[in-house]
C-alpha positions in Angstrom: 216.9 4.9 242.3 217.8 7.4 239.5 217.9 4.7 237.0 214.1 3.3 238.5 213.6 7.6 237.7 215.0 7.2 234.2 212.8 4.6 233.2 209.4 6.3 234.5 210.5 9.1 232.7 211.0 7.3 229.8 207.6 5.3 230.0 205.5 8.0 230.5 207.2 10.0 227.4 206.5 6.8 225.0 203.1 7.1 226.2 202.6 10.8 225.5 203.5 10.1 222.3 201.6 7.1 222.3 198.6 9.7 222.9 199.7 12.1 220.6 200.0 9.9 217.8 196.7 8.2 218.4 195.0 11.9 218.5 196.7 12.5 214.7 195.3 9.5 213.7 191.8 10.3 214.6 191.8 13.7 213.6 191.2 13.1 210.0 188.8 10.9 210.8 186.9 13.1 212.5 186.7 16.0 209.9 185.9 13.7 207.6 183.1 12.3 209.4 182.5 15.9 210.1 182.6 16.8 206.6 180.4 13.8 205.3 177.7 15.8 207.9 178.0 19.0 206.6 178.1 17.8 202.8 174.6 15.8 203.9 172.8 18.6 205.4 173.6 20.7 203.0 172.4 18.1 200.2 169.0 17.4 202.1 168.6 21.5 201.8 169.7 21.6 198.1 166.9 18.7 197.4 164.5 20.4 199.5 165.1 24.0 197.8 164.6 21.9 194.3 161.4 20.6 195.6 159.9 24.0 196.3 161.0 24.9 192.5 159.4 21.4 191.3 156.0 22.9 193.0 156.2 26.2 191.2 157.0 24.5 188.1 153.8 22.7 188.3 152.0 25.7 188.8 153.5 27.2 186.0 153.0 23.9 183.6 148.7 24.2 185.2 148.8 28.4 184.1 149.6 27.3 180.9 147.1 25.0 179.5 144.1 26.2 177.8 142.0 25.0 180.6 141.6 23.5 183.7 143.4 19.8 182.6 140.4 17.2 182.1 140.2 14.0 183.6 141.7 12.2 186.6 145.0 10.7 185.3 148.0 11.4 186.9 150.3 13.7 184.7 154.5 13.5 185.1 155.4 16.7 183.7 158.4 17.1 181.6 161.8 17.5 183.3 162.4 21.1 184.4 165.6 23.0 184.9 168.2 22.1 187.3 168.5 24.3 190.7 172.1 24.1 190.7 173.8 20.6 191.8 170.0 19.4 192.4 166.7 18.6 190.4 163.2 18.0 190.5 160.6 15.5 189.5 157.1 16.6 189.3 153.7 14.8 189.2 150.2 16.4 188.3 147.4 14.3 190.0 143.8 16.0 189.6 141.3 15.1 192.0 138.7 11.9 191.7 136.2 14.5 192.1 137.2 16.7 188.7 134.8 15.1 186.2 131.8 16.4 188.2 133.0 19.1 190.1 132.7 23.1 189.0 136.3 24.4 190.8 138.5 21.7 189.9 141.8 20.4 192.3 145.1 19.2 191.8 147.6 17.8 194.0 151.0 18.7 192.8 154.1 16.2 194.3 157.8 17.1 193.8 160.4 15.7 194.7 163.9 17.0 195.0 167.4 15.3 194.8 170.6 16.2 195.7 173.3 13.5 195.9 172.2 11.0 198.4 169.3 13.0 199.7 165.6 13.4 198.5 163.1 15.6 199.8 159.5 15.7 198.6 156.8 18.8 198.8 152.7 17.9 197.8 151.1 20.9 197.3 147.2 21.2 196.9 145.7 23.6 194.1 142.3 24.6 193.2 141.1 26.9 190.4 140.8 30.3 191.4 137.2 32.1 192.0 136.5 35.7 192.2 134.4 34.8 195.2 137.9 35.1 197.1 137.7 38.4 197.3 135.6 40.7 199.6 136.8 43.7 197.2 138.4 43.6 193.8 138.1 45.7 191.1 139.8 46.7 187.7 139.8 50.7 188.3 138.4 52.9 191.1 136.7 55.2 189.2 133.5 55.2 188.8 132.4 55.5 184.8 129.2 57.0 183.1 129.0 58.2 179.6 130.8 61.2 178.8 132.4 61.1 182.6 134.8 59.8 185.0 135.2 60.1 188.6 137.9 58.6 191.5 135.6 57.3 194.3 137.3 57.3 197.5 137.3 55.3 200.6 136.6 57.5 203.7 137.0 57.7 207.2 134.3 55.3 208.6 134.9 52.5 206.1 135.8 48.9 207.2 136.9 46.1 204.9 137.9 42.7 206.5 138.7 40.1 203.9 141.0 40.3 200.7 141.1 43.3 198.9 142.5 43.9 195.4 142.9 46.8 192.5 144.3 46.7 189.1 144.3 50.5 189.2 145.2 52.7 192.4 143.4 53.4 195.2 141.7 56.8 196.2 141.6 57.5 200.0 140.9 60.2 202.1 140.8 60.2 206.0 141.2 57.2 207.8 139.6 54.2 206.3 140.2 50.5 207.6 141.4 47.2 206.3 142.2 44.4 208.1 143.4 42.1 205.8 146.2 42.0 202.9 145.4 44.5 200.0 147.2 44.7 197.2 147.0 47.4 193.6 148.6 47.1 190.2 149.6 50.4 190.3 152.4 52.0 192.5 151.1 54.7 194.3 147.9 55.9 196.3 145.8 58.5 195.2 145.3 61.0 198.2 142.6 63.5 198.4 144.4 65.5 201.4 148.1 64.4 199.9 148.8 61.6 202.7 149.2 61.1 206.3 148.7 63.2 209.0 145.5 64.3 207.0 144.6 60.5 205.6 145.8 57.6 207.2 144.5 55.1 206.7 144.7 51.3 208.4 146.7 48.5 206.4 146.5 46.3 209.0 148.4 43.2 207.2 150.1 45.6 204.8 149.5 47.5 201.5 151.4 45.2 198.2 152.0 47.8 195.1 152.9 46.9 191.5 151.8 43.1 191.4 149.9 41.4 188.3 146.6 42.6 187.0 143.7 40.1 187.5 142.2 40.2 184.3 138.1 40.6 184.5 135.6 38.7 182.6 133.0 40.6 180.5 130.3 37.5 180.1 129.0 34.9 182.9 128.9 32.0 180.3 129.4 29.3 182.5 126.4 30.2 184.6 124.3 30.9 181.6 125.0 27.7 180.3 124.2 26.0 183.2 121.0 27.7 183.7 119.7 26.7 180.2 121.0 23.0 180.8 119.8 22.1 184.0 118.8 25.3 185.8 115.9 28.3 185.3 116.5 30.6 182.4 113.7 33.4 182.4 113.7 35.9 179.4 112.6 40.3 180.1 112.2 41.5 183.2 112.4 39.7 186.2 111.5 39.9 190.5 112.8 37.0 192.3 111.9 37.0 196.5 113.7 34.6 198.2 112.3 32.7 200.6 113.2 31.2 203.9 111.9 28.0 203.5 114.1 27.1 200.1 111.9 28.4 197.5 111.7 31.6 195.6 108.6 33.6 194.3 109.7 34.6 190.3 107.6 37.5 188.5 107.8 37.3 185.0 105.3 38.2 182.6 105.9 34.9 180.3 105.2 32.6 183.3 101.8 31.1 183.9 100.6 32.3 186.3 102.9 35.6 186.0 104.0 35.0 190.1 105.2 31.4 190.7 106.8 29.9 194.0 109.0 27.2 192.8 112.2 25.4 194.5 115.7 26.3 193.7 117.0 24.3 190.9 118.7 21.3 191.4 122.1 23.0 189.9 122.0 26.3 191.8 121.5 27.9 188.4 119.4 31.0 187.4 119.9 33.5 184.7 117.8 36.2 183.7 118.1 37.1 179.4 117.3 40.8 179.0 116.4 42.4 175.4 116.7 45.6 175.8 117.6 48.3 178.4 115.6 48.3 181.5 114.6 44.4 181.3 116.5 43.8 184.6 116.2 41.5 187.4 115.1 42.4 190.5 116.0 40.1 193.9 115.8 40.2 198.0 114.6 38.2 200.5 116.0 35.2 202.4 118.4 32.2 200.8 117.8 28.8 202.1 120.1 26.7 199.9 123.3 27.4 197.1 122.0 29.6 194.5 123.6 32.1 191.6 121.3 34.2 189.9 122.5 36.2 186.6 121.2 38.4 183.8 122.9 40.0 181.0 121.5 43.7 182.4 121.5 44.9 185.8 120.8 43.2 189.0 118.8 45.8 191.0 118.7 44.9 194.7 115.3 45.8 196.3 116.4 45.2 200.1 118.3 43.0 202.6 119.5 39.8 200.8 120.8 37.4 203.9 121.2 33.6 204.2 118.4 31.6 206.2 121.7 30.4 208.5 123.8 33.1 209.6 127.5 31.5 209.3 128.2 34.2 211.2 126.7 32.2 214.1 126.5 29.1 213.1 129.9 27.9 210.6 128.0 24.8 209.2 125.9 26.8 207.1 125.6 25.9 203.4 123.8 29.0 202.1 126.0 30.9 199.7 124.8 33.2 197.0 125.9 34.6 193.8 124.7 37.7 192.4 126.0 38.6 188.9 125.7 41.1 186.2 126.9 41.3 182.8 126.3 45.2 183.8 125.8 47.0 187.0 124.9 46.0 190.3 122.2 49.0 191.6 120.9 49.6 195.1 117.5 51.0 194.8 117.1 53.7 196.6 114.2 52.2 197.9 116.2 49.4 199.6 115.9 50.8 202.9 114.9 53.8 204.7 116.5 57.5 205.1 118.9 56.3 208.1 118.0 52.8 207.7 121.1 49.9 207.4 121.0 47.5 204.7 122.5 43.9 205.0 123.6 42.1 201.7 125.3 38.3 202.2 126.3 37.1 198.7 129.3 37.4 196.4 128.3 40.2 194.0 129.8 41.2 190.5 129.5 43.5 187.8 131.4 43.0 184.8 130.4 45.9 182.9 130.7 48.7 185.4 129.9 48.7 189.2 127.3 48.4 192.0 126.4 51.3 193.3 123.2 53.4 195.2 120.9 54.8 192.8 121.0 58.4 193.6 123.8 58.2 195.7 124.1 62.0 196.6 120.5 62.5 197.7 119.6 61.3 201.7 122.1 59.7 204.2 121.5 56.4 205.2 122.8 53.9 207.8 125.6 51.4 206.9 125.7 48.8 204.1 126.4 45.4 205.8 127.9 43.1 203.1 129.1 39.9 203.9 130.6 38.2 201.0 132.4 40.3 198.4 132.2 42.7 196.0 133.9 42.2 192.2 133.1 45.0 190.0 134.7 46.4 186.6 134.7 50.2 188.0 134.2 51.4 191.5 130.7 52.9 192.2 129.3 55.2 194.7 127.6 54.2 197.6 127.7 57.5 199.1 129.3 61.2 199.4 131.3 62.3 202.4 132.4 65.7 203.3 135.7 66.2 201.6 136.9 68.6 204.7 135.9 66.9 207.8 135.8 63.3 206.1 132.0 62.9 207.8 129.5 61.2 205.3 126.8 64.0 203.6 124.6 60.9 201.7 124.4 57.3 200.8 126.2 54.6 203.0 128.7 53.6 204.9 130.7 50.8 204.3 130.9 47.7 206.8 132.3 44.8 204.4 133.3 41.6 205.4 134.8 38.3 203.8 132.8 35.2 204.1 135.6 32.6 204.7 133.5 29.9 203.7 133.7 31.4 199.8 136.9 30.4 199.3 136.3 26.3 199.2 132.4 26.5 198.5 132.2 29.9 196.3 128.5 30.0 194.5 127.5 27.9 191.8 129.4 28.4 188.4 131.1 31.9 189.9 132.8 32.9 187.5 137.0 32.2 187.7 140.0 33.6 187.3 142.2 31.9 185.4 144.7 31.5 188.0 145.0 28.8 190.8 144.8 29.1 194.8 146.6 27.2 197.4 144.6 25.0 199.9 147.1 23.1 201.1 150.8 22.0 201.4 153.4 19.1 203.4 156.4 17.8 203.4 
């Protein structure tokens, strides 16, 4: 019996170690199958790490040519710097549409490596228009000769849509905006030296200190397309717009001097002024895709909206550009002591601002603008009460982003230089 004991004993030892020894074996088999795992993953997010970089150095390699690249060849960029163990490969393919097409696209392709692994990134560019903007402008101060003032944003205003400054912005009370906003400079100009006093709403965030967006002085491209294919009209001008897809044009070199005509067929109108005071003069109702220019001032005689609200109905195509190699002026005429006045268009004023001819005399209602607003210097559209914040003349502000600007900005809008995202995959 004790030798039967012995020998169970002994069996079930040689098969502990049995065990033992099989579980050594296996061990470093399993961390290095573990390790092979680890080294993988980490691989697949080293190559997808050098993607990203591959997109931003297509970016980069698009900032840097003279213009928007010609064509509709596919371009394979140089190779780029390595991102540590990994690297990049990047493709430049504009879009079919280039040749013909005003904002051109590009679709950038990357793709990372890392060992084993590859990971690829297509990102979609187009160039940038100022028409993405429901505010920008290059100071906000408003300049006449021999003078400069700070114009403020006041308790009351509301700005929904992208809002930008190269200088710094002047606030006092409580003004909204519900969308990003973003200054070149690093502080905010407060008339009452900050919150409790003004507090205003950043309601996706205030950005300080990022790059100036550099502002053009000269609408060429839309002048040249008006002379080529659209309406140029020489001293001073009064278009009406019409509902039904025409305008009505006053000039005193047209025969007869009042003419209804259609749009032209490239959206194109500009308006050459000789001297001061030859200025063009526009309202009524947009049926169609239209920018209208001059080299003086665009004087807006009353509401200026679009024959299809997008608003209420999103498949509208009516989009206007209004544009001014000087100021943008509301006439004081524009509506009524009290009355509101509703602008939808992208507006801009390279030389100085829009603003309300006699700005400090009579209160008004609200200026509706849906669009934007992209103007040199800030102008007044108003005064307000610099103690209790409540408006004295002028406006207030209700302005709004059109969405639809961002992909279908007006004809020849003048651009930025820079590039915007539309879209991006793995």
């Amino acid at each position: 019996m004790a030798n039967k004991k012995r020998g169970f004993i002994l069996i079930l030892s040689y098969s502990v170690i049995a065990i033992i020894m099989i579980l050594v074996a296996a061990d470093p088999a399993r961390s290095i199958s573990e390790w092979r795992i680890s080294e993988r993953d980490k691989n697949s997010v080293a190559a997808f790490y050098a993607a990203e970089s591959g997109i931003d150095y297509g970016i980069t390699w698009l900032r840097s040519q003279a213009s928007p690249p010609s064509g509709t060849a596919a371009v394979t960029l140089p190779a780029g710097p390595t991102v540590g163990t990994a690297a990049y490969s990047v493709t430049v393919d504009p879009d079919n549409n280039n040749p013909t097409a005003y904002l051109k696209k590009y679709l950038i392709t990357s793709t990372g490596t890392c060992g084993d692994n590859t990971r690829q990134v297509t990102y979609e560019v187009q160039v940038d228009s100022f028409a993405r903007y429901i505010w920008l402008t290059d100071m906000e101060v408003f300049k006449q000769t021999g003078w400069t003032i700070p114009v403020y944003f006041s308790s009351g205003d509301l700005l929904t849509g992208p809002v930008h400054t190269n200088g710094n912005y002047n606030i006092s009370g409580n003004p909204t905006f519900n969308d990003l906003v973003s200054s070149s400079e690093n502080f905010v100009n407060y008339l009452h030296g900050g919150p409790p006093s003004d507090n205003p709403v950043f309601a996706q965030g205030l950005q300080m200190g990022v790059d100036e967006i550099p502002m053009p002085s000269k609408a060429l491209d839309l002048r040249t397309a008006a002379v080529q294919g659209g309406y140029h009209f020489e001293g001073p001008t009064t278009i009406v717009l019409n509902s039904d897809g025409t305008m009505t044009v006053s000039n005193d070199k047209l025969t007869p001097k009042t003419k209804t005509m259609g749009l032209p067929a490239n959206g194109a109108v500009f308006i050459t002024g000789g001297h001061a005071g030859e200025n063009l003069h526009i309202s009524g109702t947009l049926k169609g895709q239209l920018s209208v220019g001059t080299n003086r001032d665009v004087i807006l005689d009353g509401n200026i909206v679009y024959a299809t609200d997008p608003r209420i109905n999103p498949s509208s195509t009516d989009v206007l550009g209004l544009i001014a190699e000087k100021d943008v002026v509301i006439s004081s005429s524009a509506s009524p002591i009290g009355g509101d006045l509703t602008i939808q268009a992208s507006i801009m004023a390279m030389d100085n601002s829009l603003y309300l001819d006699n700005w400090s005399s009579g209160l008004k209602g609200t200026l509706n603008v849906y669009g934007g607003i992209i103007q040199e210097n800030r102008g007044p559209i108003g005064t307000f009460n610099s103690n209790t914040n409540q408006k004295v003349s002028g406006y207030t502000k209700n302005y709004s982003y059109d969405p639809r600007l961002r992909n279908m900005p007006p004809p020849f809008y003048p651009t930025t230089g820079d590039y915007v995202g539309l879209s991006w995959r793995e």
